[in-house]
C-alpha positions in Angstrom: 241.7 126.7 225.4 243.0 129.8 226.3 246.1 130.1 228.9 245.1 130.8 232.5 246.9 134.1 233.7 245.3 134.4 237.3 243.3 132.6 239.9 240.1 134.3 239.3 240.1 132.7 235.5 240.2 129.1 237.2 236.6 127.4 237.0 236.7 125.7 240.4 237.8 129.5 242.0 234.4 131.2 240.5 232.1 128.4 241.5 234.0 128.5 244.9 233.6 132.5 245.2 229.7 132.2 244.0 229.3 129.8 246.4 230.6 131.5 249.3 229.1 134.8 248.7 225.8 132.5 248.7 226.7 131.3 252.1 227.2 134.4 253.3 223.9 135.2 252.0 222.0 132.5 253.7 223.4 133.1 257.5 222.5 136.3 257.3 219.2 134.9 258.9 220.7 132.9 261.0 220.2 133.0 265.0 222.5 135.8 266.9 223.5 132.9 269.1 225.1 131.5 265.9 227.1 134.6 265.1 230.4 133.3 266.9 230.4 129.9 266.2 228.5 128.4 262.9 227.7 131.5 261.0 231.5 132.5 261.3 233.0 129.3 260.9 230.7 128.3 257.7 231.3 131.9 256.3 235.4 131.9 256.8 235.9 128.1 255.7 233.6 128.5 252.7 235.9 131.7 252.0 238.8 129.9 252.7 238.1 128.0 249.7 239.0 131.0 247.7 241.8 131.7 249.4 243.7 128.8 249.5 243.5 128.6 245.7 244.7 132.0 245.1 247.6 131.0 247.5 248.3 127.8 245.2 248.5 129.4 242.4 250.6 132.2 243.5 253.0 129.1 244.3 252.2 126.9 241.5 256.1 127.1 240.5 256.7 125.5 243.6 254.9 122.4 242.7 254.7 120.7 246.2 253.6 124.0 247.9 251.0 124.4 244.8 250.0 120.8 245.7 249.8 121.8 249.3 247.2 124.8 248.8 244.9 122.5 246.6 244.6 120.2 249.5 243.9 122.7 252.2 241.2 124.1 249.6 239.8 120.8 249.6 239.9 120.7 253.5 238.0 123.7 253.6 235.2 122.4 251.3 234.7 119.2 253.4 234.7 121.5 256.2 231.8 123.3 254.9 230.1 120.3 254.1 230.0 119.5 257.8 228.7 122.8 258.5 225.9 122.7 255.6 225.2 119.5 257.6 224.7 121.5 261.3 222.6 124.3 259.5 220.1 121.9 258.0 220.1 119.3 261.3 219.0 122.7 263.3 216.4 123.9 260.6 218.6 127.1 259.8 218.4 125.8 256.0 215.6 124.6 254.4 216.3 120.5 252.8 216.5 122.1 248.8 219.1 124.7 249.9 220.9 122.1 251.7 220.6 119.7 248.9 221.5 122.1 246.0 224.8 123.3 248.4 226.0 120.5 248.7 226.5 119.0 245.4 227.6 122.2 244.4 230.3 122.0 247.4 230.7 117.8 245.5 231.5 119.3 242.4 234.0 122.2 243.9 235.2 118.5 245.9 235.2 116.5 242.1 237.5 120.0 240.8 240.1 120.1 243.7 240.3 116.1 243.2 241.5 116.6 239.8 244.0 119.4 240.1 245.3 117.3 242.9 246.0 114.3 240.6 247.3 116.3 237.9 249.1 119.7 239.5 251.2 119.6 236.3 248.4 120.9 234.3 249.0 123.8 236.4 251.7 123.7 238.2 254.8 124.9 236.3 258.8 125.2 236.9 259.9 128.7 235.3 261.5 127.9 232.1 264.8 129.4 233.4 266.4 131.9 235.9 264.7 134.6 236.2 267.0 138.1 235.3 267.0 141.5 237.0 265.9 144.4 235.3 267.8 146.6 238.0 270.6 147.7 237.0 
């Protein structure tokens, strides 16, 4: 297995990115009464997915931060959970759409779980001080 060099070559970050442009997707019918409170907040916590694990790995030398990141990732995905939940309660998503969501939002949930329990696998300590190349 090849060497991850960014956040965008992480498995859990594509599905994660796929998913939320998906979400984005699938407000886009919702009601305009929506627009300010579950079409934005299931659009920016799905997307805050994304973020939070492009923040943990530009920290992942710091291994608690790193650690810290992955769990506010998997915050987020709960959190869109609960929304998935509101949008099919109120018929704004049909039950297959809900259903397929949401274990694809389990299996972003079964990825996160793992980094968590093993940030080593990515988290690392430079291997020594870091020199200047200004001279």
């Amino acid at each position: 297995m090849a060497a991850i060099k960014s956040f965008r070559g992480l498995i859990v970050y594509k599905k994660a990115f796929e998913l939320a442009c998906i979400i984005y997707e699938v407000t886009r019918s919702f009601p305009k009464e929506e627009m300010f409170s579950l079409t934005d907040q299931i659009r920016r916590s799905s997307r805050s997915i994304c973020s939070n694990l492009a923040e943990a790995w530009g920290r992942k030398i710091y291994p608690k931060v790193f650690v810290n990141k992955l769990s506010d990732a998997l915050a987020e995905q709960m959190e869109t959970e609960v929304w998935l939940d509101f949008c099919v309660r109120h018929h704004y998503i049909d039950n297959v759409t809900y259903t397929t969501l949401i274990d694809e939002y389990g299996e972003i949930s079964r990825m996160l779980t793992a980094m968590l329990k093993n940030p080593e696998k990515f988290s690392r300590k430079p291997a020594g001080p870091m020199k200047s190349t200004i001279n």
